[in-house]
VEXDREN-2710 file (C-alpha; in Angstrom, 1 decimal):
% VEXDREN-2710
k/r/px/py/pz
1/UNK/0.0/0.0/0.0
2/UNK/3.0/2.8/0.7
3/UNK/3.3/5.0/3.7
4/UNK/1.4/6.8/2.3
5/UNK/-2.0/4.5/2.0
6/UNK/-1.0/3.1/5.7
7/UNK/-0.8/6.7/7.1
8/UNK/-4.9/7.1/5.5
9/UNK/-5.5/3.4/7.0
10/UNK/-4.4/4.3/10.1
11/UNK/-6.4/7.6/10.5
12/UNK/-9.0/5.8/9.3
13/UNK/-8.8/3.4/12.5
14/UNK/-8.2/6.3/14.6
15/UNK/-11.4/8.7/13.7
16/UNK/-13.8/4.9/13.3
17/UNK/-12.2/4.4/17.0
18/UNK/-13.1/7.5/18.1
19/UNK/-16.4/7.2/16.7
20/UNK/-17.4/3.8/17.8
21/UNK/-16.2/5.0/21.4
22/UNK/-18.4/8.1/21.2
23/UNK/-21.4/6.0/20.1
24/UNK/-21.0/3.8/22.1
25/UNK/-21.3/6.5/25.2
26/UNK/-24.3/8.1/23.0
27/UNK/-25.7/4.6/23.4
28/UNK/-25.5/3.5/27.0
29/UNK/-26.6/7.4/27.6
30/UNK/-29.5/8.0/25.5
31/UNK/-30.7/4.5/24.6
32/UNK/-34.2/3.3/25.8
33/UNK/-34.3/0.9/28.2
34/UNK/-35.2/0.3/31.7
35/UNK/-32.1/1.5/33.5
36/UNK/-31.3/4.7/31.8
37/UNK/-35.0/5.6/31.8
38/UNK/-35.1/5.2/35.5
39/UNK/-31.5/7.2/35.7
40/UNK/-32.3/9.6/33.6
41/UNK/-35.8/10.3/35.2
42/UNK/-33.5/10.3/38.9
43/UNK/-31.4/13.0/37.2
44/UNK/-33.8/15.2/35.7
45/UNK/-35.9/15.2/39.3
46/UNK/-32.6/16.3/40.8
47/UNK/-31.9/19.2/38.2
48/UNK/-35.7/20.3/38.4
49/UNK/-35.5/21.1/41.6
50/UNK/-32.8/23.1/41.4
51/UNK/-34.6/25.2/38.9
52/UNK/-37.6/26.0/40.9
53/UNK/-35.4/27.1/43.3
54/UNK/-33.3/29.2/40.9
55/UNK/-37.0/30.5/39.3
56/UNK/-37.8/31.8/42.6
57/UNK/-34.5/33.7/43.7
58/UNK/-33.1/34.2/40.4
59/UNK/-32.2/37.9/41.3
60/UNK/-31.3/37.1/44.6
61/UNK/-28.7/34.4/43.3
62/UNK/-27.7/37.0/40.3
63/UNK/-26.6/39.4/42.6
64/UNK/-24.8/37.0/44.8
65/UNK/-22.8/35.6/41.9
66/UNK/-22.1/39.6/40.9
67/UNK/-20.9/40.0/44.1
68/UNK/-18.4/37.3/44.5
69/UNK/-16.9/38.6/41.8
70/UNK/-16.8/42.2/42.6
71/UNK/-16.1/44.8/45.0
72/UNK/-18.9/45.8/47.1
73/UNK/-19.9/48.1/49.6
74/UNK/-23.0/48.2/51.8
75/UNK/-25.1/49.8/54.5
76/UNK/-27.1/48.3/56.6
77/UNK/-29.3/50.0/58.8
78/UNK/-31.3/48.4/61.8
79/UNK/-33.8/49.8/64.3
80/UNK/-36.6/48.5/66.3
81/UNK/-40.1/49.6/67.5
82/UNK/-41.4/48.2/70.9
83/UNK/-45.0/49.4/72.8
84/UNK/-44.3/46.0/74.8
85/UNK/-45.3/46.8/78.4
86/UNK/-42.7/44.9/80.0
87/UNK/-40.6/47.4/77.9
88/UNK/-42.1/50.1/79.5
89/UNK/-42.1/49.0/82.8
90/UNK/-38.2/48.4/82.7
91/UNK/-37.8/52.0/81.0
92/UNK/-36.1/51.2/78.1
93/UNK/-39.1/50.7/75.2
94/UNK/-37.9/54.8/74.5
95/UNK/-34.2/53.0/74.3
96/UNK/-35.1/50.6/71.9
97/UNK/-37.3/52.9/69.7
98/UNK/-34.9/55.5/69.6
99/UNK/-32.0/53.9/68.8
100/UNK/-30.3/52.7/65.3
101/UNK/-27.6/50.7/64.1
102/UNK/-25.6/51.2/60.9
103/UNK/-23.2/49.1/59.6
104/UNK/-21.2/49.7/56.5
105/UNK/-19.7/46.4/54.9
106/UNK/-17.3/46.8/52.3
107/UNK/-16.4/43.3/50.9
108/UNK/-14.1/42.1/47.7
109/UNK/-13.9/38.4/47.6
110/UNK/-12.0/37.6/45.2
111/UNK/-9.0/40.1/46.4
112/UNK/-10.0/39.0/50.0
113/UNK/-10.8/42.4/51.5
114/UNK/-13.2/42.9/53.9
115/UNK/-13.9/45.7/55.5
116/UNK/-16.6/46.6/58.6
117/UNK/-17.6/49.9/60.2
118/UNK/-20.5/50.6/62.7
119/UNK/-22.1/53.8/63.8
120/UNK/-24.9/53.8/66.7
121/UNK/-27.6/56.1/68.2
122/UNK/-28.5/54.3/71.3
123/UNK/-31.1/56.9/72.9
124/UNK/-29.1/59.8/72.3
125/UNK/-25.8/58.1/72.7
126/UNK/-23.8/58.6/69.6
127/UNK/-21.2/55.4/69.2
128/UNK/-18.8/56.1/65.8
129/UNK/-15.7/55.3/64.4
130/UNK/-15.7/51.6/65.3
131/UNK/-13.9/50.2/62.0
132/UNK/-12.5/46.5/61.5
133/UNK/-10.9/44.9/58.7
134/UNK/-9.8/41.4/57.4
135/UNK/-7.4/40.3/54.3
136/UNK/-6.1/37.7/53.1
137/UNK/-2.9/38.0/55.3
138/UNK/-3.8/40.7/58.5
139/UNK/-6.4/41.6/60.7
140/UNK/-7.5/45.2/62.2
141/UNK/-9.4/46.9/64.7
142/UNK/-10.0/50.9/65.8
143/UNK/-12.2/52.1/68.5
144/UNK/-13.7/55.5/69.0
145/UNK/-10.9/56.1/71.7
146/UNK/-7.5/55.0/70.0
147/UNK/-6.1/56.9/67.1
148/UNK/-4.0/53.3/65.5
149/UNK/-5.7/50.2/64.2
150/UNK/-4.8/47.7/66.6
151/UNK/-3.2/44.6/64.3
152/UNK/-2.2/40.9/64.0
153/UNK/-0.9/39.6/60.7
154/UNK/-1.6/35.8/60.0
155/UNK/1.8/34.9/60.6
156/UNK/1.6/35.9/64.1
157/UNK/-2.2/34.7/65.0
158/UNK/-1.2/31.6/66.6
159/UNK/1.5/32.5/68.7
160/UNK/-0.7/35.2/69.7
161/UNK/-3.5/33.6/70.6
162/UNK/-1.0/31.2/73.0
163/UNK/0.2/34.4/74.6
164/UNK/-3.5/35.3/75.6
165/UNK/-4.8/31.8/76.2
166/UNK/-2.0/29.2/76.3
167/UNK/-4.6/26.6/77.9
168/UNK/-6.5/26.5/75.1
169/UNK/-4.2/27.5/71.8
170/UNK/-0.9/25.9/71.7
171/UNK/0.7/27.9/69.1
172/UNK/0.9/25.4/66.5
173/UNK/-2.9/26.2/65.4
174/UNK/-3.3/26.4/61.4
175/UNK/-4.9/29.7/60.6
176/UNK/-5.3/31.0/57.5
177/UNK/-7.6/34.4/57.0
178/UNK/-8.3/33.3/53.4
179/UNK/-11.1/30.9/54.8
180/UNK/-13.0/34.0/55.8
181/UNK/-13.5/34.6/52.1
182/UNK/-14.4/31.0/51.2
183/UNK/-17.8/30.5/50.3
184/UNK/-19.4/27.1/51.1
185/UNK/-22.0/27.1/48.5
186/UNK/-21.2/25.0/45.7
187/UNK/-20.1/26.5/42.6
188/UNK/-21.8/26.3/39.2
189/UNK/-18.5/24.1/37.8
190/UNK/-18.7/21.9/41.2
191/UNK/-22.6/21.0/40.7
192/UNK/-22.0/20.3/37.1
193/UNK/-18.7/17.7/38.0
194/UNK/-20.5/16.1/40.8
195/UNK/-23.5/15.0/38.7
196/UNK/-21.5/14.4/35.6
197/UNK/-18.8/12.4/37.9
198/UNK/-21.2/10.5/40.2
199/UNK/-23.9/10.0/37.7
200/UNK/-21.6/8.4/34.9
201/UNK/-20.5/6.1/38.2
202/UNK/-23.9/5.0/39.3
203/UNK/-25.1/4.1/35.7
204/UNK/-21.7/2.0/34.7
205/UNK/-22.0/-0.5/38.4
206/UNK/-25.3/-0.6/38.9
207/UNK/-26.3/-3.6/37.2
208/UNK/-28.2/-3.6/33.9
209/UNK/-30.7/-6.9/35.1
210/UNK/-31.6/-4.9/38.3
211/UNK/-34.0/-2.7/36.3
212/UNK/-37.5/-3.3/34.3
213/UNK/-39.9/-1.5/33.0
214/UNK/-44.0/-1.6/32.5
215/UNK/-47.0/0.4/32.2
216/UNK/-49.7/1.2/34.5
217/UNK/-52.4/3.6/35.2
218/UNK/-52.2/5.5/38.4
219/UNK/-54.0/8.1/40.0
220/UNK/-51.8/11.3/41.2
221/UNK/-54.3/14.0/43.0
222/UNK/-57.2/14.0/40.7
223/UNK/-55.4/13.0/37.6
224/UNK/-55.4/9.5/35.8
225/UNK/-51.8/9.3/34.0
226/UNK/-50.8/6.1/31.9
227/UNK/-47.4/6.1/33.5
228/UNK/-44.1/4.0/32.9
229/UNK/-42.9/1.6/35.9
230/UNK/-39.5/1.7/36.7
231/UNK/-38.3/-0.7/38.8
232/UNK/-34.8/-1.0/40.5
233/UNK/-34.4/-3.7/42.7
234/UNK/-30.8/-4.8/44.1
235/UNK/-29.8/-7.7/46.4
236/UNK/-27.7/-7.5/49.6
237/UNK/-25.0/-8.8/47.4
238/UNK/-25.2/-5.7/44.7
239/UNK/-25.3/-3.4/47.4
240/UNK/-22.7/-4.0/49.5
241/UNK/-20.0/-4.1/45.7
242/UNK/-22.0/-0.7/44.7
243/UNK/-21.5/1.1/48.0
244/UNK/-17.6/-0.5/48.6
245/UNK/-16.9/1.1/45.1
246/UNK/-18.5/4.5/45.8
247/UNK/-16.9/5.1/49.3
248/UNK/-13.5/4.3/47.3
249/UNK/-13.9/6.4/44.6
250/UNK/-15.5/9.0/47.1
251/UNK/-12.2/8.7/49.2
252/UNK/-9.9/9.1/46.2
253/UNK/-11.7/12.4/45.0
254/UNK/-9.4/15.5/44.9
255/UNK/-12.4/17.2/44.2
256/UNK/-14.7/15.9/46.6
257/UNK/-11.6/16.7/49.1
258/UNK/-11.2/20.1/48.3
259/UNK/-15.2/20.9/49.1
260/UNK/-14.8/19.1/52.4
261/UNK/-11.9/21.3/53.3
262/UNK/-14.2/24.1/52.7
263/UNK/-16.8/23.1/54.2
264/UNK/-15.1/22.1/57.2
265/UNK/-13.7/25.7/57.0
266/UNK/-16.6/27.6/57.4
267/UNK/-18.3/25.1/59.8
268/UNK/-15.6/25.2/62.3
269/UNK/-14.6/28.8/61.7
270/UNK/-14.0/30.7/65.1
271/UNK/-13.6/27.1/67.2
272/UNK/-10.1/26.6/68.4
273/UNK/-10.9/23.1/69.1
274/UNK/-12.3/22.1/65.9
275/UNK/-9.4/20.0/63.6
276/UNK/-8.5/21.7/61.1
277/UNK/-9.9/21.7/57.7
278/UNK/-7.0/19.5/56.1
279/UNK/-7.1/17.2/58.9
280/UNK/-11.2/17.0/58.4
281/UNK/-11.2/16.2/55.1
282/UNK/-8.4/13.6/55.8
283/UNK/-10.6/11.8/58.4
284/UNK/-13.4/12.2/56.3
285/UNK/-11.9/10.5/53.5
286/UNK/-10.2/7.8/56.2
287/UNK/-14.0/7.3/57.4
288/UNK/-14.9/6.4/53.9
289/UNK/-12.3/4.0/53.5
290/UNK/-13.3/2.3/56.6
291/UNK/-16.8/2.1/55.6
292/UNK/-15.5/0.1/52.8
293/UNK/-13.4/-2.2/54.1
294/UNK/-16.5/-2.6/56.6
295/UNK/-19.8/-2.5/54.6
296/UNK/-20.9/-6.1/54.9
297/UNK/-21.2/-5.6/58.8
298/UNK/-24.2/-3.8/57.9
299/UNK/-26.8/-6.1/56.6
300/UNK/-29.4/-5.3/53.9
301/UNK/-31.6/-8.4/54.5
302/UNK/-34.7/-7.7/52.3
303/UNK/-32.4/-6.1/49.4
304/UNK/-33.4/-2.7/48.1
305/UNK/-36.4/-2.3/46.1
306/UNK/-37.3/1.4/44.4
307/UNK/-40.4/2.2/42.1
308/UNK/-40.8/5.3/40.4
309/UNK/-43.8/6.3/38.1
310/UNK/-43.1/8.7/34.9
311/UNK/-45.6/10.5/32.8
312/UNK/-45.4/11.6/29.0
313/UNK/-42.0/14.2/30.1
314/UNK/-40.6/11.8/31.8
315/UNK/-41.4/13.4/35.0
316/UNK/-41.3/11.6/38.6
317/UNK/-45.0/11.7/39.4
318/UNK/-45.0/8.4/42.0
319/UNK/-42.0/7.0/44.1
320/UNK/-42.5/4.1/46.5
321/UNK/-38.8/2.9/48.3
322/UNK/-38.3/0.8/50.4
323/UNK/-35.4/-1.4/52.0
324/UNK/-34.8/-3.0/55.8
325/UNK/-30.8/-2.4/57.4
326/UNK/-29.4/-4.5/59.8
327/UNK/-26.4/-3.0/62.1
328/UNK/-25.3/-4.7/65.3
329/UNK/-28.2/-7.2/64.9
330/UNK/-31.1/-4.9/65.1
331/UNK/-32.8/-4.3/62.0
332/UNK/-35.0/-1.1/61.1
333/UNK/-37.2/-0.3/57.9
334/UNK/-36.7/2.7/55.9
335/UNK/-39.9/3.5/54.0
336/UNK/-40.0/6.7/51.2
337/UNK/-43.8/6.8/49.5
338/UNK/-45.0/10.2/47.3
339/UNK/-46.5/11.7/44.5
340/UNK/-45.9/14.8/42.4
341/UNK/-48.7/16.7/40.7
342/UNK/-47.5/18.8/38.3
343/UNK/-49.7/21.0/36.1
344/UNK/-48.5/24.0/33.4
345/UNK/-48.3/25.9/36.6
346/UNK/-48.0/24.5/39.8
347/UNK/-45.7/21.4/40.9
348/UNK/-47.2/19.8/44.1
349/UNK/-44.8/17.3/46.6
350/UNK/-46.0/15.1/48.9
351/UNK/-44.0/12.7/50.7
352/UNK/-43.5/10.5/53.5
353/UNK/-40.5/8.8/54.6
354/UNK/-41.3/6.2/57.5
355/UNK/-38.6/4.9/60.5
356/UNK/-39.2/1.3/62.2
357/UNK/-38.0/-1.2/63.6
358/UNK/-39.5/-4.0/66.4
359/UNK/-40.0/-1.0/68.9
360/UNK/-41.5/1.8/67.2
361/UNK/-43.0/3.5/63.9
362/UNK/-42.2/7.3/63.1
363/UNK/-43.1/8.8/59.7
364/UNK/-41.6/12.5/58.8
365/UNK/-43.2/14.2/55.4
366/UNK/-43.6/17.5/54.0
367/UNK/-46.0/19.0/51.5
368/UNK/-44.3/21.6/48.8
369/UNK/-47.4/23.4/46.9
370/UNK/-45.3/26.0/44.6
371/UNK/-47.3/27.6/42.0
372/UNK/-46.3/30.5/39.5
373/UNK/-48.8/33.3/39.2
374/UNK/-48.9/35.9/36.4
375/UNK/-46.2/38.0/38.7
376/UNK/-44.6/35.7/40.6
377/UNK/-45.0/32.8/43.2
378/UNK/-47.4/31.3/46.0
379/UNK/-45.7/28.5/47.5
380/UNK/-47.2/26.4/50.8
381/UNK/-44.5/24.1/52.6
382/UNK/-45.7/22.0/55.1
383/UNK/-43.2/19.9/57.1
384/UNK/-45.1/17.3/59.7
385/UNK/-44.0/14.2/62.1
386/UNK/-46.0/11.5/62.8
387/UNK/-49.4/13.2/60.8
388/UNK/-49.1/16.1/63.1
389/UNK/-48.1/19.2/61.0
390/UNK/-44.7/20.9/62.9
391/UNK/-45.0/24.0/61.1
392/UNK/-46.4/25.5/57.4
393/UNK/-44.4/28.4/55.1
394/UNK/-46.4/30.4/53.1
395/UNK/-44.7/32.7/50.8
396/UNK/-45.6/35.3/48.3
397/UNK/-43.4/36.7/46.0
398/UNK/-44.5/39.3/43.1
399/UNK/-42.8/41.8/40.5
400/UNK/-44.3/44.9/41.0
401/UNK/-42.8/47.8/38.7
402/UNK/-38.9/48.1/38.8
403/UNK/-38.9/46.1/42.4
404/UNK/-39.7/42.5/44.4
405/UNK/-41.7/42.7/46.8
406/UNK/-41.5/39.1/49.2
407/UNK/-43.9/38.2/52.0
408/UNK/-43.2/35.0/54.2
409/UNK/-45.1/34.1/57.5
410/UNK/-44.0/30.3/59.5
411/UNK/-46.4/28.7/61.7
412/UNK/-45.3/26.5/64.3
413/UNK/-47.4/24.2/65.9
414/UNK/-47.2/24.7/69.7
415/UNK/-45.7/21.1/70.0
416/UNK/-42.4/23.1/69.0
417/UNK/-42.9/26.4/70.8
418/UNK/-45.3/25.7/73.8
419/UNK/-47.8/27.7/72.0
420/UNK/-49.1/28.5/68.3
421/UNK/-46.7/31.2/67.1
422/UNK/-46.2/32.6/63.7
423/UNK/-43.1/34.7/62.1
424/UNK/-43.5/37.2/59.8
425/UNK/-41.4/38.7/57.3
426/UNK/-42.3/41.2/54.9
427/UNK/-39.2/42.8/52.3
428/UNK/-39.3/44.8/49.3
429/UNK/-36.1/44.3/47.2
430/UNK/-34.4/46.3/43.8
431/UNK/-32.0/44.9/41.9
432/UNK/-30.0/46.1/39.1
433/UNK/-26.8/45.4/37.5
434/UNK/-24.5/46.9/39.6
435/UNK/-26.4/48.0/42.9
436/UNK/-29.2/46.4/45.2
437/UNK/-31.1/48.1/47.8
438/UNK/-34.0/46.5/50.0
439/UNK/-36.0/47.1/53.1
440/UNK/-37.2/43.9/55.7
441/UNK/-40.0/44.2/58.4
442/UNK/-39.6/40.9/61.0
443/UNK/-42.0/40.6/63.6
444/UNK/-44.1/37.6/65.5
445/UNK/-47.5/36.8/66.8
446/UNK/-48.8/34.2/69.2
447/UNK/-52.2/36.0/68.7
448/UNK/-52.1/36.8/72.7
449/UNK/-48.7/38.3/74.1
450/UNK/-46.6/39.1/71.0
451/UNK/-48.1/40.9/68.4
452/UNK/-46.6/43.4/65.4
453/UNK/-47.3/46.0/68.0
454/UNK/-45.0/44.5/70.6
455/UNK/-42.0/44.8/68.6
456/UNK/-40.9/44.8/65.0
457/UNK/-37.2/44.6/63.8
458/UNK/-37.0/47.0/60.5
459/UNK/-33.7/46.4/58.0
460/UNK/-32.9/48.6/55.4
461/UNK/-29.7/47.8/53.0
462/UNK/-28.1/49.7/49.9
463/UNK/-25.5/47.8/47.9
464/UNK/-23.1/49.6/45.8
465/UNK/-20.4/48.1/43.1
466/UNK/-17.3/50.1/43.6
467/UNK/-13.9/49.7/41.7
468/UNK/-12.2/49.1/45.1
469/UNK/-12.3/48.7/48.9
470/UNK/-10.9/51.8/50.7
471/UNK/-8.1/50.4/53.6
472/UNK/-6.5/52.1/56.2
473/UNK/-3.0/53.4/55.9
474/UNK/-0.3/50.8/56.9
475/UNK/1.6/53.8/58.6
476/UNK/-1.0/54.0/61.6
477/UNK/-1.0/50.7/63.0
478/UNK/0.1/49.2/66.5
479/UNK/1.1/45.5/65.6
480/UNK/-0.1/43.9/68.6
481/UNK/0.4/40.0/67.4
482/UNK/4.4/40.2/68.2
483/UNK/3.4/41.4/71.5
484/UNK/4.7/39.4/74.7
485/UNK/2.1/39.6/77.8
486/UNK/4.1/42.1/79.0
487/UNK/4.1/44.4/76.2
488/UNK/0.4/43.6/76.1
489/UNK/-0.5/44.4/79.6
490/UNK/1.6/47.7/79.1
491/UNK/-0.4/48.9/76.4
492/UNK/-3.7/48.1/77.3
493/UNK/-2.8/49.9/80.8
494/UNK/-1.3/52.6/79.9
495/UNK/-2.4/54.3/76.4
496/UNK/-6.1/52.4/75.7
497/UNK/-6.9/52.4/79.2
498/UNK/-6.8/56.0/80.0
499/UNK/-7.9/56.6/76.6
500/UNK/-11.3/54.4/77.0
501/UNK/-12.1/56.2/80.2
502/UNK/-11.4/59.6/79.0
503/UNK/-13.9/58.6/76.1
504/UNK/-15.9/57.1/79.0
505/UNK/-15.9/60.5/80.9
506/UNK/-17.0/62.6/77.8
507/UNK/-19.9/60.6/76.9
508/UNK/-21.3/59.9/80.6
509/UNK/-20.0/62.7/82.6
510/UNK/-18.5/60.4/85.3
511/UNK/-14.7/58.3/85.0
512/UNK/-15.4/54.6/85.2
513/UNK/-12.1/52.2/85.3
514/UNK/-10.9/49.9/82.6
END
């Protein structure tokens, strides 16, 4: 043939390789038959939900995603109104209702700069000139009395935290002020990964025999739907391989690793005993390897058997699970039964998932009526235990003009609270491309004691995109991390001491000792 015709054979090979490969994906993907039905119907539940979600705080989530990106800064106003006569008796519902609180936030996230200042008028007394800040690598503090920003660089936050507690810090503490700018909501990039990733892995070892199809006519609300019947039903056997692989390939994800850290970040942010984030995520993924090594202690006597119900869109309209788990020879029932009504406008949940074993029966469920209106949404959540509602959310949420105006009230049952109470919230919200203002009324009513009259909490905020966050000059600042106790104790005693009460004496007319 001549290197020639072999060099066109052989990138014949390669692009009918490729091909094959890629139909061959296209296949196992998009082919119908019972277990991709029933995956893909699993999938699109999972992403649906997200979008109602997303449909319902779409300006909310724009403007978060805006500002993690850019700089920021805000003020946020609070004051309260009280005619509470407890209030009065005590002489301070005057206090409360003449007072206000302003905070101004200046945040850039992805230069990790934050920035915090607060003014007060508590009844006449005027509190200003409180300002904090936080980067990436130093923290700072001013008060109204001292001229300097009092400062400790992340280098130093350890050893300085020793020197003022060495029973509880050791020194050695990891502490890193990036984590303060760490958000622990997944990103766009990390939803996509994990339900590519983990999707692809639960359609290639779950078995293909564990799935069948029929069709049936059920009955969802007052609907009769000729539905598909997707089965999935795997033995002890199955599950114990399916779960050893996933906790392996769990423990082995960078990616999986790297959220943990985060996570364990922000949850433990502020606890000196908490491990640290590295040292989480290591026992977390430790965990998972032990889990697999150790999954056929756990028993799965009766298998695992789930049912869901599509209609024409492939939509989960009926689910029925269920499956029994034996651990340290006592065995308990796990039971998850539903529907989902959904209409041109309105999707309606309703589910129960039941606990039980030889001793006892509980059932948890929830009801999620969320309709769209011609400007906006009326949603009903109910959450109940054991038939007895716990409490019910009602929200409203319209358009009106240039602005979004949202109205939410919870009502707990008195099994939670010792007596009926509802919460009210009431906010009116703009939002434009590069600023955001809003206003928020809170308040409660037990319909006897507490009522709107008895106090309401009012929050105002106005959001501004600015090229940068203004900082403080390095050349006024009192680096008190390097500080021994000594130096410590000589400072506070004799410059902010004297300074505090000299403050103290010009706002109350009498010295007071620090």
């Amino acid at each position: 043939m001549g290197k020639k015709g072999l060099t066109i054979l052989g990138i014949s090979v390669g692009v009918i390789a490729v091909l094959a490969v890629g139909a061959y994906i296209l296949f196992q993907t998009m082919v119908n038959n019972p277990k991709n039905n029933y995956l893909m119907a699993e999938l699109d539940e999972v992403e649906g939900t997200f979008e109602l979600f997303e449909e319902r705080f779409e300006s909310e989530l724009d403007w978060y995603e805006h500002a993690e990106q850019n700089a920021i800064e805000s003020t946020l106003g609070i004051t309260a109104e009280t005619n509470d006569p407890s209030f009065q008796e005590m002489g301070i519902d005057q206090m409360i209702n003449n007072s206000n609180i302003d905070l101004t936030i200046g945040q850039d996230m992805a230069n990790e700069v934050s920035t915090m200042g607060l003014n007060a008028d508590i009844a006449g007394l005027s509190i200003s000139d409180v300002n904090a800040y936080i980067t990436g690598e130093k923290a700072g503090l001013t008060l109204p009395f001292i001229e300097e920003y009092m400062v400790v660089n992340e280098a130093d936050a350890a050893t300085f935290l020793n020197t003022l507690d060495p029973a509880t810090f050791t020194g050695e503490e990891e502490i890193d002020y990036s984590m303060f700018f760490e958000t622990s909501a997944l990103t766009e990039t990390q939803r996509e990964y994990f339900i590519d990733e983990y999707s692809t892995f639960i359609r290639e070892n779950l078995p293909d025999d564990a799935f069948e199809s029929e069709s049936e006519e059920i009955t969802v609300g007052d609907n009769t739907v000729n539905a598909d019947k997707l089965t999935m039903t795997l033995t002890e056997e199955q599950i114990h391989t399916f779960l050893k692989d996933l906790f392996n390939k769990m423990a082995e994800d960078e990616e999986l690793a790297n959220i943990i850290e985060t996570q364990m970040m922000a949850a433990n942010l502020g606890n000196p005993e908490a491990p640290s984030a590295e040292n989480a995520a290591t026992e977390f993924n430790n965990s998972l390897k032990e889990a697999a090594e150790n999954i056929e202690d756990v028993g799965f006597p009766e298998g695992l058997t789930s049912v869901v119900w599509t209609d024409g869109d492939d939509n989960i309209i009926q689910r029925d699970f269920d499956t029994s788990i034996t651990v340290d020879g006592s065995t308990g029932q796990i039971a998850v039964d539903g529907t989902t009504e959904i209409s041109e406008d309105s999707t309606v949940f309703n589910y129960d998932m039941t606990f039980s074993d030889e001793t006892m029966e509980s059932v948890i469920g929830y009801t999620a009526d969320l309709n769209e209106t011609e400007s906006g949404y009326e949603d009903v959540i109910t959450l109940r235990a054991d038939s007895e509602d716990l409490f019910v959310i009602n929200s409203v949420k319209t358009e009106e003009e240039d602005s979004e105006v949202w109205n939410m009230d919870i009502n707990f049952n008195e099994q939670m609270t010792g007596s009926p109470l509802t919460l009210f919230m009431e906010s009116n919200s703009v939002y434009n491309e590069d600023q955001a203002t809003g206003d928020m009324t809170l308040y409660a009513d037990d319909g006897i004691n507490v009522t709107r009259d008895t106090f309401v909490l009012n929050l105002t905020s106005d959001s501004q995109t600015v090229s940068e966050i203004e900082m403080p000059g390095e050349d006024n600042e009192k680096n008190i991390g390097q500080m021994s106790m000594e130096e410590l104790d000589a400072y506070f005693n004799d410059e902010v001491g004297p300074a505090f009460e000299e403050w103290m004496n010009e706002k109350f007319g009498a010295p007071t000792g620090f």
